[in-house]
LOVEXVO-343630 format. One record per atom (N, C-alpha, C, O): residue in three letters; atom name; x, y, z. Coordinates in steps of 0.1 Angstrom, whole numbers. Layout:
residues N
(atom "ALA"; "CA"; (X; Y; Z))
...
***
This chain:
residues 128
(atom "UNK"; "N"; (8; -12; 0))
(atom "UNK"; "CA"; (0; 0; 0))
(atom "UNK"; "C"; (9; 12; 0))
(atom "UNK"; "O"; (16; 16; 9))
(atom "UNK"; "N"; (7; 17; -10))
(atom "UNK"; "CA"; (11; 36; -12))
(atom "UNK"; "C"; (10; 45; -1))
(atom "UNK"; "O"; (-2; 46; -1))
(atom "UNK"; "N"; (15; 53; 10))
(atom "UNK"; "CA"; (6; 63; 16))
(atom "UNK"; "C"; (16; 76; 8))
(atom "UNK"; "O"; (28; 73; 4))
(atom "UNK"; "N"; (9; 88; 6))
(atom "UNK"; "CA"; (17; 96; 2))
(atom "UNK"; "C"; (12; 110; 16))
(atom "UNK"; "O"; (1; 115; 19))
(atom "UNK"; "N"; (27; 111; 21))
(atom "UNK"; "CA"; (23; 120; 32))
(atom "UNK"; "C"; (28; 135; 29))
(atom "UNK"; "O"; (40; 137; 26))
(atom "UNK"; "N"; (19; 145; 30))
(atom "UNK"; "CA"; (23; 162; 23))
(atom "UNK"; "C"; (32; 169; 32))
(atom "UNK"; "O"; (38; 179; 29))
(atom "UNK"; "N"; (32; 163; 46))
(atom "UNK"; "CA"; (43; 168; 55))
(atom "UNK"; "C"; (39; 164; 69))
(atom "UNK"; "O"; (29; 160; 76))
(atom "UNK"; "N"; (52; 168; 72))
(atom "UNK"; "CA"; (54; 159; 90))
(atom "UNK"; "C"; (65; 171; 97))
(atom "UNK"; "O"; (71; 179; 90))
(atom "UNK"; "N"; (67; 167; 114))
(atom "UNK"; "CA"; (74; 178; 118))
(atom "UNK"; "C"; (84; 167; 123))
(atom "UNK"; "O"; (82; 155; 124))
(atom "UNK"; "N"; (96; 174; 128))
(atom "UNK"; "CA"; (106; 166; 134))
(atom "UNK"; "C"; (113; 175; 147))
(atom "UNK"; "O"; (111; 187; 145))
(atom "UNK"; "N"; (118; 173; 155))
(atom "UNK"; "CA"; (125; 182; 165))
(atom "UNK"; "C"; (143; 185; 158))
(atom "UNK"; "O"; (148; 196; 155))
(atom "UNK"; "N"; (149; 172; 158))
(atom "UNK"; "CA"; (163; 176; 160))
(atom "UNK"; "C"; (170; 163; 149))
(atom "UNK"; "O"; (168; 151; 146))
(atom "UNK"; "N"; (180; 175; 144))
(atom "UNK"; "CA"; (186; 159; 129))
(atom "UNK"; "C"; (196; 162; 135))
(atom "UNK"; "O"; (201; 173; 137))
(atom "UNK"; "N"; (201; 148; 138))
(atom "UNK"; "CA"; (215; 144; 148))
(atom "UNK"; "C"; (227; 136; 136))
(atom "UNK"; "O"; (239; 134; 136))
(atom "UNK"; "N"; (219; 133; 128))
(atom "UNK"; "CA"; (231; 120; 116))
(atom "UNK"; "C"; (232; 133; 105))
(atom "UNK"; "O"; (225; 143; 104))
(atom "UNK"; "N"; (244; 128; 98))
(atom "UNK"; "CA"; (245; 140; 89))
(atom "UNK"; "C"; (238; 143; 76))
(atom "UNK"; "O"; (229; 134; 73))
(atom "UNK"; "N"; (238; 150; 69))
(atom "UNK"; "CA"; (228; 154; 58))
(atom "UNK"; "C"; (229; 149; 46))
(atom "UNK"; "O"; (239; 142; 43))
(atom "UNK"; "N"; (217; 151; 36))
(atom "UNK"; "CA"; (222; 145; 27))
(atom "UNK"; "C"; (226; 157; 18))
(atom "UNK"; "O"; (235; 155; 9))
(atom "UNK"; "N"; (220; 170; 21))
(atom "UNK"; "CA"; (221; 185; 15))
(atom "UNK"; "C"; (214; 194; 20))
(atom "UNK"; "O"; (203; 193; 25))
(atom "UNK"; "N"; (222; 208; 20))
(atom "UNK"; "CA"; (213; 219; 22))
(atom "UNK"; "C"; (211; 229; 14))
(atom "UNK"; "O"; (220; 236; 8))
(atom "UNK"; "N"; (199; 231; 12))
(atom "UNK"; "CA"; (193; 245; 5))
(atom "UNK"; "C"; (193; 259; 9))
(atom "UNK"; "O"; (196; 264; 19))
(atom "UNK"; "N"; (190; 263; 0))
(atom "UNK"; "CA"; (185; 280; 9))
(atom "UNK"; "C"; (175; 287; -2))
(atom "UNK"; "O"; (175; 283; -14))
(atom "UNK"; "N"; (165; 298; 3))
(atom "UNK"; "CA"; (156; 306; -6))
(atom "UNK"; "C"; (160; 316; 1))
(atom "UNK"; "O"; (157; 317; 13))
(atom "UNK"; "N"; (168; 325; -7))
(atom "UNK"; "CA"; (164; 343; -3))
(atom "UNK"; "C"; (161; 353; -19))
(atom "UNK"; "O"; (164; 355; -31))
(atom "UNK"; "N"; (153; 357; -11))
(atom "UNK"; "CA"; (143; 370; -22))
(atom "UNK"; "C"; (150; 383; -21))
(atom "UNK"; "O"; (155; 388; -11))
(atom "UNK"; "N"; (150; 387; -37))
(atom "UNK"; "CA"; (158; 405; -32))
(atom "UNK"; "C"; (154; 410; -22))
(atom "UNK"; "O"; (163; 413; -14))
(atom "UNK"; "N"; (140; 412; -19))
(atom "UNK"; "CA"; (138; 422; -11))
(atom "UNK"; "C"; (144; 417; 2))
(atom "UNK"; "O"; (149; 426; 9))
(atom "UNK"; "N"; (144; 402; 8))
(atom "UNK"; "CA"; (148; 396; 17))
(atom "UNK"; "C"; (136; 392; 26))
(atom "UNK"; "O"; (139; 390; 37))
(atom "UNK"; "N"; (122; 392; 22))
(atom "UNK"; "CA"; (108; 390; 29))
(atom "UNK"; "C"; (107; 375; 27))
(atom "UNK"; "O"; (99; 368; 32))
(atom "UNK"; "N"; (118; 368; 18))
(atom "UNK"; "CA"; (117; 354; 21))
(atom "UNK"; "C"; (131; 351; 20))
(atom "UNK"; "O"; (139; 356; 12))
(atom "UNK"; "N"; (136; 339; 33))
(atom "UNK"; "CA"; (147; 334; 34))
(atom "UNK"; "C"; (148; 324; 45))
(atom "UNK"; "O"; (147; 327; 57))
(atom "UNK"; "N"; (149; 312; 38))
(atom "UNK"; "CA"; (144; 300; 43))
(atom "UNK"; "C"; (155; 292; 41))
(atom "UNK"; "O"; (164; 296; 34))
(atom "UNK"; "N"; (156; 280; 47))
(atom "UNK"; "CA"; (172; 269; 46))
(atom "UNK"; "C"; (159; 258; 47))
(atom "UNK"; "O"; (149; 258; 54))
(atom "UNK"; "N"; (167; 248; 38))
(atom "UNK"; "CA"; (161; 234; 40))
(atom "UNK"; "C"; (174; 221; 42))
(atom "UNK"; "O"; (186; 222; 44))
(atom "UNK"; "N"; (166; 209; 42))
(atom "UNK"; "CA"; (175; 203; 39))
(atom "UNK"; "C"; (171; 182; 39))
(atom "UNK"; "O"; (164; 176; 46))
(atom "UNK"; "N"; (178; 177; 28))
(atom "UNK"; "CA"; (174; 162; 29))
(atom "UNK"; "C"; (186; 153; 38))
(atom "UNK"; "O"; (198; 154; 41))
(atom "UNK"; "N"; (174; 146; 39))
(atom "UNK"; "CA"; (176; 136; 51))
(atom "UNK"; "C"; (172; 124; 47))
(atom "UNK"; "O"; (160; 121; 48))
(atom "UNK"; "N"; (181; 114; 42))
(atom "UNK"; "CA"; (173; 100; 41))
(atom "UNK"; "C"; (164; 101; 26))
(atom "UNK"; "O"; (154; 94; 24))
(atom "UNK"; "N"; (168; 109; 19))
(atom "UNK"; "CA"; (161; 115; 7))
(atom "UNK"; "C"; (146; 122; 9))
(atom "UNK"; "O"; (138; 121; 0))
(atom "UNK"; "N"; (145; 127; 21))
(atom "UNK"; "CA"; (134; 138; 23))
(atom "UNK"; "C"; (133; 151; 25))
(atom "UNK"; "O"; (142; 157; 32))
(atom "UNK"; "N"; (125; 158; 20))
(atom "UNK"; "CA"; (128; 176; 15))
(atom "UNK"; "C"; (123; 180; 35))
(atom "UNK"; "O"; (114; 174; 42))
(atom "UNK"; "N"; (131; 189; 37))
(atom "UNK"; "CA"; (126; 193; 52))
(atom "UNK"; "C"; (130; 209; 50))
(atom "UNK"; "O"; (141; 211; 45))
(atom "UNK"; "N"; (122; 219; 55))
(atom "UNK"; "CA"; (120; 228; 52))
(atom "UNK"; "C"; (123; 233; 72))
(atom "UNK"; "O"; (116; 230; 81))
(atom "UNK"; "N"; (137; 241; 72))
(atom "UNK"; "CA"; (141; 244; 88))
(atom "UNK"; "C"; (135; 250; 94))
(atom "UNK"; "O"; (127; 258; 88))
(atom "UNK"; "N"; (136; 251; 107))
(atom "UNK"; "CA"; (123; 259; 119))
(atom "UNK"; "C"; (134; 273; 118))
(atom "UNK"; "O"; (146; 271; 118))
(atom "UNK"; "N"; (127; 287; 116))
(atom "UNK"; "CA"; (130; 298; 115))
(atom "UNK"; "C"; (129; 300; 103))
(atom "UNK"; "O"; (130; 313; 102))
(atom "UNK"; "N"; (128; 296; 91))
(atom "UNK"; "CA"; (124; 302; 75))
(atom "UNK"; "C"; (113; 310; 73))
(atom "UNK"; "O"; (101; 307; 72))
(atom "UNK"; "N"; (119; 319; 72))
(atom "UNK"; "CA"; (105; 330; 65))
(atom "UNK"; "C"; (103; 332; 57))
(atom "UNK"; "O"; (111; 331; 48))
(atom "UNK"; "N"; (89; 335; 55))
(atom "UNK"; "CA"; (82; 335; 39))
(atom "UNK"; "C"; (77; 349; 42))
(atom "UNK"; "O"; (78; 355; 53))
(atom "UNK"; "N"; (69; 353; 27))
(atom "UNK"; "CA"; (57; 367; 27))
(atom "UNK"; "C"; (44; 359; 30))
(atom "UNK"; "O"; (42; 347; 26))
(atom "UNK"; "N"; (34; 368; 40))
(atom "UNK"; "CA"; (22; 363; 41))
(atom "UNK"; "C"; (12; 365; 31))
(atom "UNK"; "O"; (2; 357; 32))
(atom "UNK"; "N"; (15; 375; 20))
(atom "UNK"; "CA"; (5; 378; 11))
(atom "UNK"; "C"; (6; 367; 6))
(atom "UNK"; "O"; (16; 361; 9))
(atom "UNK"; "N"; (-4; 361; -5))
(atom "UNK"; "CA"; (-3; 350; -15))
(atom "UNK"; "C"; (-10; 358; -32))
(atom "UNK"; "O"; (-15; 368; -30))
(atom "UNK"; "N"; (-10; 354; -41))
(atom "UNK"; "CA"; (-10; 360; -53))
(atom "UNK"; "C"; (-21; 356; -56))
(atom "UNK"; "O"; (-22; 345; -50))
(atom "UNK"; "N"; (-35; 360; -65))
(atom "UNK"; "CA"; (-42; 352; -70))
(atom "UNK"; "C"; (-42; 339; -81))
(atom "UNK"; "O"; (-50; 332; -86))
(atom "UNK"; "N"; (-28; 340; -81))
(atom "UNK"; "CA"; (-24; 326; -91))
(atom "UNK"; "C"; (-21; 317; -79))
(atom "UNK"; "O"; (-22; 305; -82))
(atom "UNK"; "N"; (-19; 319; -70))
(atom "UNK"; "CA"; (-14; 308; -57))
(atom "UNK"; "C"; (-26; 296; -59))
(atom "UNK"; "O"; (-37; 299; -57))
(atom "UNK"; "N"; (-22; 283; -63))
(atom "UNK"; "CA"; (-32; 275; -59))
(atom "UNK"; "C"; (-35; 269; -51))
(atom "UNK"; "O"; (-26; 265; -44))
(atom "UNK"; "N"; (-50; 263; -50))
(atom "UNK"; "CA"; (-56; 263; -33))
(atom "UNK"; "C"; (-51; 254; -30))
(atom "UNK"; "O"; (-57; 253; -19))
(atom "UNK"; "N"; (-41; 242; -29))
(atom "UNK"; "CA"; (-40; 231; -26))
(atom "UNK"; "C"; (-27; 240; -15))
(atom "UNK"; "O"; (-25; 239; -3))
(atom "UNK"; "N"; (-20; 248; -25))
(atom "UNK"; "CA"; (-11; 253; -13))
(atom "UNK"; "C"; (-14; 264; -6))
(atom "UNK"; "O"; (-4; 270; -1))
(atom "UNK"; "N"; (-27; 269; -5))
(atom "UNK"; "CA"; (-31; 272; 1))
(atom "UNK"; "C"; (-36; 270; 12))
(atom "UNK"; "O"; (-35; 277; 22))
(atom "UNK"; "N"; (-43; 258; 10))
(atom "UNK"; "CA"; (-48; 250; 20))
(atom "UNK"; "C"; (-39; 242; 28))
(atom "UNK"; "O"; (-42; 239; 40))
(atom "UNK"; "N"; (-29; 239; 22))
(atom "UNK"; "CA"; (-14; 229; 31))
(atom "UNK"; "C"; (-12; 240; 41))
(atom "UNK"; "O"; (-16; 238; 52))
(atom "UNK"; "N"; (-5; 255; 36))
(atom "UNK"; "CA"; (2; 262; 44))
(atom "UNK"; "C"; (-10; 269; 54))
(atom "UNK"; "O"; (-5; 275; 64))
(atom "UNK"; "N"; (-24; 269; 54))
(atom "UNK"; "CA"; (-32; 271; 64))
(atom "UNK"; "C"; (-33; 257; 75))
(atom "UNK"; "O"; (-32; 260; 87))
(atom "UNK"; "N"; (-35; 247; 72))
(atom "UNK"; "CA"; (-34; 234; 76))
(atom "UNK"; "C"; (-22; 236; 86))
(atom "UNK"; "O"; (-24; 233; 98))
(atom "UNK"; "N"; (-9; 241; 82))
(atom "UNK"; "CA"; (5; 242; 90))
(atom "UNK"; "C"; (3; 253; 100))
(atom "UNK"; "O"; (7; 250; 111))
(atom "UNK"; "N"; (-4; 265; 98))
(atom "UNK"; "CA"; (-5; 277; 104))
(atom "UNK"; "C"; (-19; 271; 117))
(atom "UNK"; "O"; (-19; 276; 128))
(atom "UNK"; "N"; (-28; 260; 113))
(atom "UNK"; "CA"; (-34; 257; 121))
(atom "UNK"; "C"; (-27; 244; 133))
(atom "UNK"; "O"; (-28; 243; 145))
(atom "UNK"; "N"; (-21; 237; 124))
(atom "UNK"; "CA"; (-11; 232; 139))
(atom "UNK"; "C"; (-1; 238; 144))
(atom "UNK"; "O"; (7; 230; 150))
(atom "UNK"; "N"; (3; 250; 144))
(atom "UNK"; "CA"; (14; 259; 149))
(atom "UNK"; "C"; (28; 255; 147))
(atom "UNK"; "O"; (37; 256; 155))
(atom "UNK"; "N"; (28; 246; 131))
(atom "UNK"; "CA"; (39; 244; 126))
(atom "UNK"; "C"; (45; 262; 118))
(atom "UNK"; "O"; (56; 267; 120))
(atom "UNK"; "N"; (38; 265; 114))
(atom "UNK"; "CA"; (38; 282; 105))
(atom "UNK"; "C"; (31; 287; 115))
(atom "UNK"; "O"; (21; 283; 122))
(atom "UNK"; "N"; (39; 303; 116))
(atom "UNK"; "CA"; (35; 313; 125))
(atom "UNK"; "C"; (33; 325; 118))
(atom "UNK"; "O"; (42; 329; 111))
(atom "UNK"; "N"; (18; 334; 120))
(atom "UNK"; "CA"; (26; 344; 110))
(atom "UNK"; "C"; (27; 355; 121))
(atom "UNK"; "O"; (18; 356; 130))
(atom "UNK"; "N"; (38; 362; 121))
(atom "UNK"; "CA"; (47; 371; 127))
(atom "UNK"; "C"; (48; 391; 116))
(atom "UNK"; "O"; (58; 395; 109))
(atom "UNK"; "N"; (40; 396; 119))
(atom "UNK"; "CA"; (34; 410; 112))
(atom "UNK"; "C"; (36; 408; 98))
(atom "UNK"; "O"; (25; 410; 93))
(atom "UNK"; "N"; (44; 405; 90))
(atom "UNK"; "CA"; (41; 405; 76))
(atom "UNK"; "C"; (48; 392; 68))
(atom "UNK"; "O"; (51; 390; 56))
(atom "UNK"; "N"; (49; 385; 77))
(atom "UNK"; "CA"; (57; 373; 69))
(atom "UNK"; "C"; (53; 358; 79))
(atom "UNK"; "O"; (49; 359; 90))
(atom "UNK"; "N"; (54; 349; 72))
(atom "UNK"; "CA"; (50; 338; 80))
(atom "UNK"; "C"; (64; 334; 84))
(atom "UNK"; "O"; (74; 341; 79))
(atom "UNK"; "N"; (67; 324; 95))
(atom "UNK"; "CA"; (77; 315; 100))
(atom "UNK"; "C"; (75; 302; 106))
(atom "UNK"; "O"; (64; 299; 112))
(atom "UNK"; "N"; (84; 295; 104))
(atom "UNK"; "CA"; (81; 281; 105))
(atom "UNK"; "C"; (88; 276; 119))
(atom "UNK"; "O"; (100; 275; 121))
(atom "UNK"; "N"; (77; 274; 126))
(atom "UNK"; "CA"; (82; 274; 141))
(atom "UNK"; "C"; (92; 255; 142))
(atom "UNK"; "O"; (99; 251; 151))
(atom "UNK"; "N"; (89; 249; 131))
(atom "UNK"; "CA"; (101; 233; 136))
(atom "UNK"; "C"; (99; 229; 120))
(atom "UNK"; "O"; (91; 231; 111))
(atom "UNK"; "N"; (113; 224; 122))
(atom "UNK"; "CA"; (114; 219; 109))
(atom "UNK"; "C"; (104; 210; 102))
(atom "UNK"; "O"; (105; 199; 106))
(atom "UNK"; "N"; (96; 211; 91))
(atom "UNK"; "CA"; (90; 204; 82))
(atom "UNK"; "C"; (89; 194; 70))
(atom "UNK"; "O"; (89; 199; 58))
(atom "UNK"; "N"; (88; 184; 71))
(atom "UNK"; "CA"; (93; 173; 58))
(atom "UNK"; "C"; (79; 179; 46))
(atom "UNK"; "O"; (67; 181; 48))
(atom "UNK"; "N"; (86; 179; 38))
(atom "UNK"; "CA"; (75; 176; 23))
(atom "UNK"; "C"; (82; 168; 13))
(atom "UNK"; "O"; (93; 165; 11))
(atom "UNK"; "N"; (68; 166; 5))
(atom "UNK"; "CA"; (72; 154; -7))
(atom "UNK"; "C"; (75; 163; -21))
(atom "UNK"; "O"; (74; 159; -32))
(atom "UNK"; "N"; (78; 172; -18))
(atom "UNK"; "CA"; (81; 181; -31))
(atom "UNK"; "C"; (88; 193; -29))
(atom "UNK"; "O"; (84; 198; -19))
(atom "UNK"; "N"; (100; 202; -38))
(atom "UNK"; "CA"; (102; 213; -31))
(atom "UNK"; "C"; (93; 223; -40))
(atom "UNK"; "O"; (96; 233; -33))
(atom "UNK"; "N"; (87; 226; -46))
(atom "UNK"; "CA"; (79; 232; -50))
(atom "UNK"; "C"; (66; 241; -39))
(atom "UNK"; "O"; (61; 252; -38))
(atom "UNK"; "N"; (64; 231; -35))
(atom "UNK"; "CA"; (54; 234; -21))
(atom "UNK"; "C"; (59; 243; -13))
(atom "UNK"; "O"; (55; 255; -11))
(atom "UNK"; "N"; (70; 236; -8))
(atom "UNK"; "CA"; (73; 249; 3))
(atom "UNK"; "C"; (77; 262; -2))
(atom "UNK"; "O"; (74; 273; 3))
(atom "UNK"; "N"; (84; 261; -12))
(atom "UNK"; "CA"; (83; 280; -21))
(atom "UNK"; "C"; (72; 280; -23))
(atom "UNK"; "O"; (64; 283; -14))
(atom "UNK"; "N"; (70; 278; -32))
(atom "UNK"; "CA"; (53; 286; -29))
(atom "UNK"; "C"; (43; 290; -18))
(atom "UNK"; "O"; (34; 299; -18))
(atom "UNK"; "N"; (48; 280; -9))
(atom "UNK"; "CA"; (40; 290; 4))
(atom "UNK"; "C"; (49; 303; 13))
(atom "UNK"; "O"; (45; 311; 21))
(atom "UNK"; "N"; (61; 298; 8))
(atom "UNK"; "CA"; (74; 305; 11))
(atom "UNK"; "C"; (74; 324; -2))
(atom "UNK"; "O"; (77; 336; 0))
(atom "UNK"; "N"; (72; 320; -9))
(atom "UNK"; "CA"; (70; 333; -21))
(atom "UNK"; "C"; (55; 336; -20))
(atom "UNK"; "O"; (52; 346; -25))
(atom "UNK"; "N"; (46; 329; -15))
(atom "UNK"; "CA"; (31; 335; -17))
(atom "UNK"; "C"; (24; 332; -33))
(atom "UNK"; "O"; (12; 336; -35))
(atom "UNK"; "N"; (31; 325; -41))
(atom "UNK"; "CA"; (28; 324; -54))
(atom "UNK"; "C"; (31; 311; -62))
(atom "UNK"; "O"; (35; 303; -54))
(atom "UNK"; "N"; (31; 307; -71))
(atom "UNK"; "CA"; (33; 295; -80))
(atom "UNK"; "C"; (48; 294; -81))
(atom "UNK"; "O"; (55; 301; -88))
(atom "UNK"; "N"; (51; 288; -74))
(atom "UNK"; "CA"; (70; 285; -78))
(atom "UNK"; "C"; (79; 274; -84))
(atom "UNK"; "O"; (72; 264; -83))
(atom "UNK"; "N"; (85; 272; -87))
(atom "UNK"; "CA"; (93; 259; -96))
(atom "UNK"; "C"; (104; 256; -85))
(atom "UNK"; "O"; (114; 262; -87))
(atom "UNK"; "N"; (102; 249; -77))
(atom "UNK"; "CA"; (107; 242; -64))
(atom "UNK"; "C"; (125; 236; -67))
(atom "UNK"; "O"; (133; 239; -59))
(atom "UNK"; "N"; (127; 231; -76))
(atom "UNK"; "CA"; (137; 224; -85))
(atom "UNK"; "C"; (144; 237; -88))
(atom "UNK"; "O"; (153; 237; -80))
(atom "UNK"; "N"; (144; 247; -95))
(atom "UNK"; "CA"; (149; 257; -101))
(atom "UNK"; "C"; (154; 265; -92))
(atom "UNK"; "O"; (166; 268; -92))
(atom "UNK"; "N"; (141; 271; -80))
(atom "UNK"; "CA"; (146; 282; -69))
(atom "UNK"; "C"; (155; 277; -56))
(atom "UNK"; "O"; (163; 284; -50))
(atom "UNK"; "N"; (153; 265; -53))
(atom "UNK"; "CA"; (161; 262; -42))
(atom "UNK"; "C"; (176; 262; -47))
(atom "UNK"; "O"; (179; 258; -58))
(atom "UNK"; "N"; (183; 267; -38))
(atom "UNK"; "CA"; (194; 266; -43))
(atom "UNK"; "C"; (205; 254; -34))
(atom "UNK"; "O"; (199; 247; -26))
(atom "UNK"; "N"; (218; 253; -35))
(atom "UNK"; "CA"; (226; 242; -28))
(atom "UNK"; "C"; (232; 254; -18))
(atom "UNK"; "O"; (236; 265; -22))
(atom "UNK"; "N"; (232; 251; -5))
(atom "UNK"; "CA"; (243; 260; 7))
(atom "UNK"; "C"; (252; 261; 1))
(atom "UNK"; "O"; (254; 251; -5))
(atom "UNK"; "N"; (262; 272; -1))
(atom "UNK"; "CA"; (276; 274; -5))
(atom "UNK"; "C"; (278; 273; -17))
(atom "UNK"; "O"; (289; 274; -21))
(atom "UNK"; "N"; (266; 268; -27))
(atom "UNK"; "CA"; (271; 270; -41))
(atom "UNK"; "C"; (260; 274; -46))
(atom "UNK"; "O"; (251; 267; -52))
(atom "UNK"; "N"; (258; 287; -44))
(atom "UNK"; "CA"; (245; 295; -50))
(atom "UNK"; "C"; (238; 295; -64))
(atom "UNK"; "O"; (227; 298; -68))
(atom "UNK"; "N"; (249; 290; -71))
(atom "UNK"; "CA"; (251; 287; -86))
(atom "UNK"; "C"; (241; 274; -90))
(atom "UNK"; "O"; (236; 272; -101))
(atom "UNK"; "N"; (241; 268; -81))
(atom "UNK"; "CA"; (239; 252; -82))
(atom "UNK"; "C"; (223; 254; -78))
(atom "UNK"; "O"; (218; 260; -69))
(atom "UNK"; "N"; (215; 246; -89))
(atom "UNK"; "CA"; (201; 247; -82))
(atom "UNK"; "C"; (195; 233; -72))
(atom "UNK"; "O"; (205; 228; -67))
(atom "UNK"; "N"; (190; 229; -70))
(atom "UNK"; "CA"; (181; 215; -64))
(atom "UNK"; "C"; (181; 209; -76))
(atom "UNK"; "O"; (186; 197; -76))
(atom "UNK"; "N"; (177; 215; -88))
(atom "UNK"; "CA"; (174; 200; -99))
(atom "UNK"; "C"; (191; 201; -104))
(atom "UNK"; "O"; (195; 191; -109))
(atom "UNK"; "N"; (199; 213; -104))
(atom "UNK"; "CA"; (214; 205; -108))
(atom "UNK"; "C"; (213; 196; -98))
(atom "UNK"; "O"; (209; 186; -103))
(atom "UNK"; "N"; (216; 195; -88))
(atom "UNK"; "CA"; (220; 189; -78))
(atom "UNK"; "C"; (213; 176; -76))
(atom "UNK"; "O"; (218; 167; -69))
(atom "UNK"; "N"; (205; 173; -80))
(atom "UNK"; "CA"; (191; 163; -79))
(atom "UNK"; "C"; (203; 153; -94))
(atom "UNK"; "O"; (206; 141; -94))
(atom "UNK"; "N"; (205; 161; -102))
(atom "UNK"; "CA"; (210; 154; -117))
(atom "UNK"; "C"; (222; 148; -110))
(atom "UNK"; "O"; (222; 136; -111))
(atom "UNK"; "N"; (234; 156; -103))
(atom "UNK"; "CA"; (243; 151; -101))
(atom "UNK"; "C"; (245; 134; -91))
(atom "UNK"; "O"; (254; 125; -88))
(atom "UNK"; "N"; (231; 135; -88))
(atom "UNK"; "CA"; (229; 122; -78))
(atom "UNK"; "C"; (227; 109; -82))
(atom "UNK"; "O"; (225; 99; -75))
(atom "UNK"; "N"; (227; 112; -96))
(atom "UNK"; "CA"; (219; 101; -107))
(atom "UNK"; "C"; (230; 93; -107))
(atom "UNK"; "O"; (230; 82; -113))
***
């Protein structure tokens, strides 16, 4: 049996990584670190997003990042959300977008820690 789970919280990653990301926006209203574990996307406790969302935002991440804000996984804090513990998802796409407020390409925007150059889907290719 399949279960496909959209996200889970964790307290503390003690074994080492498999990689880390990062999202920061010019203006700097989003700037978030992730990272896999065991080949799972986890999005770190303290990442901030914008609270506004776009009318292209669709409801499904809409509804995830309300679902998070209702278990006091996401906080929103005067004009930006934060993510009070670290969060696993099954896609990086998801969490930018609730992280940017709008439709995002998860693969493209995340970037690799220390090689800013390098996106998630380089990095995803290099693993082949």
């Amino acid at each position: 049996m399949l279960v496909s789970v959209f996200f889970s919280f964790i307290a503390v990653v003690d074994e080492p990584l498999d990689a880390e990301f990062f999202l920061l926006s010019r203006d700097k209203k989003v700037d978030a670190k992730a990272y896999i574990k065991d080949g799972v996307f986890y999005v770190r406790k303290g990442s901030m997003g914008k609270t506004e969302q776009t009318l292209s935002q669709h409801n499904f991440i809409i509804n995830q990042r309300q679902s998070l804000i209702d278990k006091s996984l996401i906080r929103v804090v005067d004009d930006k959300i934060e993510f009070t513990q670290d969060v696993a998802f099954t896609s990086t796409s998801t969490p930018a977008a609730m992280l940017f407020g709008r439709p995002t390409s998860g693969p493209s925007t995340w970037k690799l820690l220390g090689q800013s150059q390098m996106s998630y889907k380089d990095w995803e290719e290099m693993q082949l």
